[in-house]
MARRORO-561960 format. One record per residue: x, y, z of N, C-alpha, C, CB in turn; residue number from 0; chain; residue in three letters. Coordinates in Angstrom, 2 decimals. Glycine has a CB too. Layout:
BEGIN
PT / X / Y / Z / X / Y / Z / X / Y / Z / X / Y / Z / NUM / A / ala;
...
END
This chain:
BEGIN
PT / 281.84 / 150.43 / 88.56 / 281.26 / 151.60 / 89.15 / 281.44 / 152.78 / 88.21 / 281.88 / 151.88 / 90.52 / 0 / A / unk;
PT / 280.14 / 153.77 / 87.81 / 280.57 / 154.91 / 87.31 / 280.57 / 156.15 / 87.44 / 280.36 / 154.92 / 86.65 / 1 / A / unk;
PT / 281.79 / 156.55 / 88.01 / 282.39 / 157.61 / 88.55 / 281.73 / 158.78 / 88.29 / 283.61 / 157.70 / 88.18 / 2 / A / unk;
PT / 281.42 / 159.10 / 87.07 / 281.06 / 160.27 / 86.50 / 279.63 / 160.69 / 87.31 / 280.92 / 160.06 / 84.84 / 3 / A / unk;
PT / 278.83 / 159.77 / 87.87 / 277.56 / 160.07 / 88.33 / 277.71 / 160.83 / 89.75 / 276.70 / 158.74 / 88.40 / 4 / A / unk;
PT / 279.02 / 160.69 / 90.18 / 279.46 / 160.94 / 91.81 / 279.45 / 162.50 / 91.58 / 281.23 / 160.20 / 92.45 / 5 / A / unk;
PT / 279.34 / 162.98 / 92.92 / 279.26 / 165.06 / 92.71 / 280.44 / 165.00 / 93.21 / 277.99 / 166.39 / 93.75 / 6 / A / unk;
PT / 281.49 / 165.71 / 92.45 / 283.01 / 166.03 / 92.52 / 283.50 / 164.80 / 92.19 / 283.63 / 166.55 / 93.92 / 7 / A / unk;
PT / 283.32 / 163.68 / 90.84 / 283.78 / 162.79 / 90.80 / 285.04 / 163.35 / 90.12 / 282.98 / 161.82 / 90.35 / 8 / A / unk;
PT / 285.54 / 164.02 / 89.89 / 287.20 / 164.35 / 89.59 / 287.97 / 164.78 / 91.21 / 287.35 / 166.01 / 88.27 / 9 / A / unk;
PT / 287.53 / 165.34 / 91.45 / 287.70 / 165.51 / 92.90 / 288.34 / 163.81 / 93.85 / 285.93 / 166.08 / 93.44 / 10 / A / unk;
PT / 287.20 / 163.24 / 93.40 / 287.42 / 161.92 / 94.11 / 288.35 / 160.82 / 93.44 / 286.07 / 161.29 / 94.31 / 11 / A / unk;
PT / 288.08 / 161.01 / 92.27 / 288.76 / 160.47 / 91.67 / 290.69 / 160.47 / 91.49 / 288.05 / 160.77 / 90.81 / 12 / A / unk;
PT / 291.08 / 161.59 / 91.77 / 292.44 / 162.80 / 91.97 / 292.73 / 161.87 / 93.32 / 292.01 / 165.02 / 92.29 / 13 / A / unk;
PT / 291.69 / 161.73 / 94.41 / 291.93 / 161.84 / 95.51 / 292.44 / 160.11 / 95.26 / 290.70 / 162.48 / 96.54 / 14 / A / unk;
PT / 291.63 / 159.40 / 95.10 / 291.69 / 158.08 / 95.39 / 293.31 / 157.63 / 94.49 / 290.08 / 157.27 / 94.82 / 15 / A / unk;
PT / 293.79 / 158.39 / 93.19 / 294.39 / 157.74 / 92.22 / 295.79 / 158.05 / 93.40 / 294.24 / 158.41 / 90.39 / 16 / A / unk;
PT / 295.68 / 159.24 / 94.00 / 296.65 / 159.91 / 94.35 / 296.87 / 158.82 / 96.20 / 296.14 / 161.88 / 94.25 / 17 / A / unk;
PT / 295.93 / 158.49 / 97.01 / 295.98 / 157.89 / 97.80 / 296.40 / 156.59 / 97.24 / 294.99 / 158.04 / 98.44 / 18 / A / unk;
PT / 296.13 / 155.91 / 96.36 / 296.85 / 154.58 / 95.83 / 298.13 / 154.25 / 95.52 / 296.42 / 154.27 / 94.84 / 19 / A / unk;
PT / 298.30 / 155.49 / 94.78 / 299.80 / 155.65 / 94.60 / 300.41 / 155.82 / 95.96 / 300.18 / 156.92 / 93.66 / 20 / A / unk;
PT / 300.40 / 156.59 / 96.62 / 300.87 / 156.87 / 97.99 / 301.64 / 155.71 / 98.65 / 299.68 / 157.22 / 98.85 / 21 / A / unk;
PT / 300.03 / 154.78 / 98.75 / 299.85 / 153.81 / 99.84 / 300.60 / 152.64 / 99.23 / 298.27 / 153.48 / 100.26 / 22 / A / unk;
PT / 301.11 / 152.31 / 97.49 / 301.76 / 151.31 / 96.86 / 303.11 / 151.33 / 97.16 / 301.56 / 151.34 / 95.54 / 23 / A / unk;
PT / 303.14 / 153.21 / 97.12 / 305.10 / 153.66 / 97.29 / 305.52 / 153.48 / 98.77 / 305.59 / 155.65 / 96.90 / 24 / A / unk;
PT / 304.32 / 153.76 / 99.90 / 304.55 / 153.61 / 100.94 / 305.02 / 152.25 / 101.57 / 303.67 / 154.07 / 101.33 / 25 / A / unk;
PT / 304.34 / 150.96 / 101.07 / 304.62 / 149.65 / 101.23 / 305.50 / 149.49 / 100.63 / 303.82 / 148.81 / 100.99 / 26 / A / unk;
PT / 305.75 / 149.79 / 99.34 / 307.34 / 149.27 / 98.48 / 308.37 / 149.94 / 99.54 / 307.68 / 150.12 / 96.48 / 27 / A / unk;
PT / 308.50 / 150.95 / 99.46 / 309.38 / 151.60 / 101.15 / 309.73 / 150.65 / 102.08 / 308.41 / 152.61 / 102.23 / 28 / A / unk;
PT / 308.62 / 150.20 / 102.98 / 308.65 / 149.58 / 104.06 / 309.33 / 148.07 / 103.50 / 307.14 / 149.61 / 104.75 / 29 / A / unk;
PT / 308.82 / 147.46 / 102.25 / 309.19 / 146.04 / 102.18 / 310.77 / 146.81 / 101.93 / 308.32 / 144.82 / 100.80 / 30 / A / unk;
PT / 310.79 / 147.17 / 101.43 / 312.04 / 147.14 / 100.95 / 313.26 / 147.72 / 102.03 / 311.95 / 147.94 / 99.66 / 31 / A / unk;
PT / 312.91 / 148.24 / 102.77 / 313.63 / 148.66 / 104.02 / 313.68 / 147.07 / 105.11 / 312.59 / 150.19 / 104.81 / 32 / A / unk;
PT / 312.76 / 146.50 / 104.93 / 312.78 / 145.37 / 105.61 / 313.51 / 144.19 / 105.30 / 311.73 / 145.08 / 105.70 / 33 / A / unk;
PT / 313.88 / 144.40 / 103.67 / 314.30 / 143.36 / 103.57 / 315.95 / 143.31 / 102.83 / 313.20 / 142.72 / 102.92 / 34 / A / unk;
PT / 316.02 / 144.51 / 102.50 / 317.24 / 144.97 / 101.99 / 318.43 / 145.85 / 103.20 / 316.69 / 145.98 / 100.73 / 35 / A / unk;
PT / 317.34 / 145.72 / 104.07 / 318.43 / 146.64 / 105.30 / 318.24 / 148.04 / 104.94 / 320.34 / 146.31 / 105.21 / 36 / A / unk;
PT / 317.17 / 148.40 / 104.90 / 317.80 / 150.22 / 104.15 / 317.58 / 151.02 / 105.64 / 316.35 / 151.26 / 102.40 / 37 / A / unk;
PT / 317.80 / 152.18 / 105.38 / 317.66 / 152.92 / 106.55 / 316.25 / 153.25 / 107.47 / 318.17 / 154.04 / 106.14 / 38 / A / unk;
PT / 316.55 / 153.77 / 108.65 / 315.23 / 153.85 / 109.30 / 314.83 / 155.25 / 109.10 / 315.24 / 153.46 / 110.83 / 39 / A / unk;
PT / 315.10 / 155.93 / 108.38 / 314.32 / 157.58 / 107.67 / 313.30 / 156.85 / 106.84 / 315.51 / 158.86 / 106.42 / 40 / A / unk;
PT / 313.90 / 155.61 / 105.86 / 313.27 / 155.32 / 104.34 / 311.82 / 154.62 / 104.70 / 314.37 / 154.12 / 103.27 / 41 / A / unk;
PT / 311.86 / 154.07 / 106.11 / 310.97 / 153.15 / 106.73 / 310.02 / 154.11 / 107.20 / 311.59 / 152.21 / 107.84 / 42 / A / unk;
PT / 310.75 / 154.77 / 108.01 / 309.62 / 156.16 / 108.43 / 308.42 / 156.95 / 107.09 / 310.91 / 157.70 / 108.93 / 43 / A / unk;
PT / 309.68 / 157.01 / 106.45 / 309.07 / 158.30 / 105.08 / 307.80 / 157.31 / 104.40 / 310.71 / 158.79 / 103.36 / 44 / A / unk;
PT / 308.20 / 155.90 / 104.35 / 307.31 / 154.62 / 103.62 / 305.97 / 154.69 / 104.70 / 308.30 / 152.73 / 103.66 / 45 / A / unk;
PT / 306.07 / 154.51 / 106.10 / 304.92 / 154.14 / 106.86 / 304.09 / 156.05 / 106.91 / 305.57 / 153.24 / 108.72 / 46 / A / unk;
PT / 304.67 / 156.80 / 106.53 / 303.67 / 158.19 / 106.56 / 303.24 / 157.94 / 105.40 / 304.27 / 159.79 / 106.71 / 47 / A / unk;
PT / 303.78 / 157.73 / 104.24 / 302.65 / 156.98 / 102.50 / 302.26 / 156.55 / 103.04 / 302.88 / 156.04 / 101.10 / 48 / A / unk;
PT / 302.38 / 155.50 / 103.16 / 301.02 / 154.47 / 103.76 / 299.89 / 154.50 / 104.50 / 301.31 / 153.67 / 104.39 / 49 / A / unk;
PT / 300.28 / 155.35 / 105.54 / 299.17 / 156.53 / 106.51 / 298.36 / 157.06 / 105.70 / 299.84 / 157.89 / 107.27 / 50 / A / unk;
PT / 298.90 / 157.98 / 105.07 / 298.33 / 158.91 / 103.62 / 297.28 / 157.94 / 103.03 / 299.72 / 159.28 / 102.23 / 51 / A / unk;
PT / 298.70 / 157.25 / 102.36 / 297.38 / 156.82 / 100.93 / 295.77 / 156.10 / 101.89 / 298.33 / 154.89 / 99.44 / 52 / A / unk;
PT / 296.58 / 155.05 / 102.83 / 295.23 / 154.88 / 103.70 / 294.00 / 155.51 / 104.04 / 295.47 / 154.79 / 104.62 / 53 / A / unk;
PT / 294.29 / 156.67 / 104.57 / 293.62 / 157.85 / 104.73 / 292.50 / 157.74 / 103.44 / 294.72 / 159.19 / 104.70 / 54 / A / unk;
PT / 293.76 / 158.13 / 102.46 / 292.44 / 158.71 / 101.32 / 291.67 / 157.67 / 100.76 / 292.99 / 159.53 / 99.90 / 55 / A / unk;
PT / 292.06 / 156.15 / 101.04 / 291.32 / 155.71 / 100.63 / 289.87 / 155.24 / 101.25 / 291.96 / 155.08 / 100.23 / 56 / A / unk;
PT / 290.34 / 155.21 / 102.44 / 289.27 / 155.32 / 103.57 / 288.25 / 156.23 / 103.48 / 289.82 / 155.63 / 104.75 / 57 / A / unk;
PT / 288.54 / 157.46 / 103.06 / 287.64 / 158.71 / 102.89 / 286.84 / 158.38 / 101.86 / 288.35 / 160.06 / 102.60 / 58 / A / unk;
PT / 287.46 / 158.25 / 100.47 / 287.09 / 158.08 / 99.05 / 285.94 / 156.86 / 99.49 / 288.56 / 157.60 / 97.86 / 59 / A / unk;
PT / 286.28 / 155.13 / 100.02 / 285.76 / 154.84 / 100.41 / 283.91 / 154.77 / 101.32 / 286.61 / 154.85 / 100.44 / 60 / A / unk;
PT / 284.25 / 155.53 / 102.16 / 283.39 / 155.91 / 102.90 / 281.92 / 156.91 / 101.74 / 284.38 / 156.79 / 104.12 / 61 / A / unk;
PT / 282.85 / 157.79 / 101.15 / 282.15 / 158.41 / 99.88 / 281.42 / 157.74 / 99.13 / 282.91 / 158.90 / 99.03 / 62 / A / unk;
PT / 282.04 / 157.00 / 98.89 / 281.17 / 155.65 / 97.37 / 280.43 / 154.81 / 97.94 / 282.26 / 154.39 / 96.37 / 63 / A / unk;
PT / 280.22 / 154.52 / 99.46 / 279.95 / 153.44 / 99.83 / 278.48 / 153.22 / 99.80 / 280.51 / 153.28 / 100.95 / 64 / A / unk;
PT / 277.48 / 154.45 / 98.96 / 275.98 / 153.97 / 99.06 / 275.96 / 153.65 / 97.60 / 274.72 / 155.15 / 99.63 / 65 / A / unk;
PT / 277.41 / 153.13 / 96.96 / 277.25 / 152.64 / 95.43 / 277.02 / 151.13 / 95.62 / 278.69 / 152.96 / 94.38 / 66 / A / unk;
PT / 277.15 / 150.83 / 96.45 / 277.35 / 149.24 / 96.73 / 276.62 / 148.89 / 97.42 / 278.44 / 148.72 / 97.22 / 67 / A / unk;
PT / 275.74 / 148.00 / 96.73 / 274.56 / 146.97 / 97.67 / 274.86 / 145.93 / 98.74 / 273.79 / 146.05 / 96.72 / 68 / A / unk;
PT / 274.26 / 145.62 / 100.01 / 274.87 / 145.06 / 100.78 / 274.04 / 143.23 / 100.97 / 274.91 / 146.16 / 102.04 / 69 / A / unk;
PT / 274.06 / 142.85 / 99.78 / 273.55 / 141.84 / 99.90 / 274.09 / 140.76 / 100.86 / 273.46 / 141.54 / 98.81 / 70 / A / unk;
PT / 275.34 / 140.87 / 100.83 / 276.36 / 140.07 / 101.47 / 276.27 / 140.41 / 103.09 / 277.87 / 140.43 / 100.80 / 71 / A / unk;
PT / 277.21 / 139.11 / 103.68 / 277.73 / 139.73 / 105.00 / 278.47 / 140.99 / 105.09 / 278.55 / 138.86 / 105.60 / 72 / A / unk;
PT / 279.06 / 141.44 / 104.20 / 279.76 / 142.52 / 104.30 / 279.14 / 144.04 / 104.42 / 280.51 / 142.40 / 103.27 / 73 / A / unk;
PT / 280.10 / 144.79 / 104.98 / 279.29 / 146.34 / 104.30 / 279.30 / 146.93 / 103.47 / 279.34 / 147.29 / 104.63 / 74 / A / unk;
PT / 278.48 / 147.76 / 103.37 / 278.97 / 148.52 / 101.90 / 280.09 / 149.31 / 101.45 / 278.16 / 149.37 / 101.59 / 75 / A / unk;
PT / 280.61 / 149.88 / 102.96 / 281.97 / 150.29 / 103.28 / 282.70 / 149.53 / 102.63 / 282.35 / 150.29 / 104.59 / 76 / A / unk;
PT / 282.81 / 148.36 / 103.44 / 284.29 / 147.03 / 103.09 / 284.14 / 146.93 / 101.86 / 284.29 / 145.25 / 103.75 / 77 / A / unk;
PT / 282.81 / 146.54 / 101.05 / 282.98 / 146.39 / 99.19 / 283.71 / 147.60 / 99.25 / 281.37 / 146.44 / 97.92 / 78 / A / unk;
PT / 283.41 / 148.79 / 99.24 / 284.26 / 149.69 / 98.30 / 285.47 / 149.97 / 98.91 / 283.62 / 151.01 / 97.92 / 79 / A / unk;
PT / 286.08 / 149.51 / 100.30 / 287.13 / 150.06 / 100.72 / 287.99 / 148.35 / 99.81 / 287.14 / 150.53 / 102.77 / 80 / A / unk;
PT / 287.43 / 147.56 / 99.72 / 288.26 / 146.15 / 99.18 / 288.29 / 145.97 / 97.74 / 287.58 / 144.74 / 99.73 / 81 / A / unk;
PT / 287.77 / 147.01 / 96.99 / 287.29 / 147.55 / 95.27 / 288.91 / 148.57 / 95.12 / 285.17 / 148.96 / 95.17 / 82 / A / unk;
PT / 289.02 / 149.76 / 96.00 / 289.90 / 150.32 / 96.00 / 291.14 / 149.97 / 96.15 / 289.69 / 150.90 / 96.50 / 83 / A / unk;
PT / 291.20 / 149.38 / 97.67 / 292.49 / 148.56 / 98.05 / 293.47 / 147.82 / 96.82 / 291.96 / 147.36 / 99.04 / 84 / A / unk;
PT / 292.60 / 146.95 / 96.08 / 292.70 / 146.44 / 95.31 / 292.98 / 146.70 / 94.16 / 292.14 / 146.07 / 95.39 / 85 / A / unk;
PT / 292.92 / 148.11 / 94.15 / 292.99 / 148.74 / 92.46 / 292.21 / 148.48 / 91.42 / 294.10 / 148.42 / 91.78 / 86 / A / unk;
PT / 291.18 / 148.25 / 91.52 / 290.28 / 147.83 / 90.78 / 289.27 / 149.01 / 89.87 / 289.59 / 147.00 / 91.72 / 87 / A / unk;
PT / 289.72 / 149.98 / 91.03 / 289.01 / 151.65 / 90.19 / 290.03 / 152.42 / 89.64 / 288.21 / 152.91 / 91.33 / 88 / A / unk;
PT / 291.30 / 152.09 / 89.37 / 292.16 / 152.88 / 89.25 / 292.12 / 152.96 / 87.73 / 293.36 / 152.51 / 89.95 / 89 / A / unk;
PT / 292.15 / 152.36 / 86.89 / 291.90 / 152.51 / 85.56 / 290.75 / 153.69 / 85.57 / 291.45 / 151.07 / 84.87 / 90 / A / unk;
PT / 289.45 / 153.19 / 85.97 / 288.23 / 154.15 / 85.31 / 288.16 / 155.54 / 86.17 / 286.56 / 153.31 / 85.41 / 91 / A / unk;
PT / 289.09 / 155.44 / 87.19 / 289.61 / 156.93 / 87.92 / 290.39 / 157.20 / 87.17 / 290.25 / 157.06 / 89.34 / 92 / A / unk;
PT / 291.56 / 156.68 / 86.68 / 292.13 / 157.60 / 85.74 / 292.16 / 158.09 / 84.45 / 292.86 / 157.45 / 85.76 / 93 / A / unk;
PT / 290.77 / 157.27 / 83.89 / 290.32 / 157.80 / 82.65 / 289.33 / 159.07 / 82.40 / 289.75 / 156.76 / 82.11 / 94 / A / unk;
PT / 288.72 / 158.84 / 83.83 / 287.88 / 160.34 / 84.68 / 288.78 / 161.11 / 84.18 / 287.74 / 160.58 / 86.58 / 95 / A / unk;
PT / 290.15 / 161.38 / 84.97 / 290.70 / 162.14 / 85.02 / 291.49 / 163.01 / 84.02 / 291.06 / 161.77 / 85.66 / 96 / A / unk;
PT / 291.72 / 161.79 / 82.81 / 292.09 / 162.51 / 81.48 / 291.45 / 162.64 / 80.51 / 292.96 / 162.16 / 80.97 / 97 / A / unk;
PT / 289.89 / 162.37 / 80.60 / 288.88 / 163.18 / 79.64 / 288.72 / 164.67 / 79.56 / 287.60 / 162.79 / 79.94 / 98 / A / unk;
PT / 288.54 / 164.99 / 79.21 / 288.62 / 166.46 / 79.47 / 287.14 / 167.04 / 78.58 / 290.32 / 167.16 / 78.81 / 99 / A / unk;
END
């Protein structure tokens, strides 16, 4: 996908790199509270990332989603919310982001 054609693709791009990260630290949190015994603040603080990054990716998502043809059973939503999830834009979002 190329970002650059999107209106506010730094914008979106910020948004999505920043919801990924979120939503990676938020699950490392939670596994790791689950499985190491850690406290129930660390579990809390992990499932609001995860909220977050969700969020933005859902949004970002929803944004891109007339980039993707729906040949499939799927929607065009789910391709790009399962493109993101996945990390699969995170490289060419973050090369958006440090061109200058």
């Amino acid at each position: 996908m190329d970002w650059s054609k999107e209106k506010n693709a730094r914008l979106l791009a910020a948004a999505y790199t920043v919801g990924f990260v979120a939503w990676l630290i938020g699950l490392l949190m939670i596994l790791y509270g689950q499985f190491a015994g850690g406290s129930i603040a660390g579990t809390v603080v992990g499932s609001v990332l995860f909220l977050v990054g969700q969020a933005l990716l859902s949004t970002v998502a929803f944004t891109l989603r007339r980039n993707f043809q729906t040949s499939t059973s799927m929607s065009s939503f789910s391709q790009a919310w399962q493109r993101l999830a996945l990390g699969l834009e995170l490289s060419p979002a973050v090369r958006l982001l440090l061109k200058r």
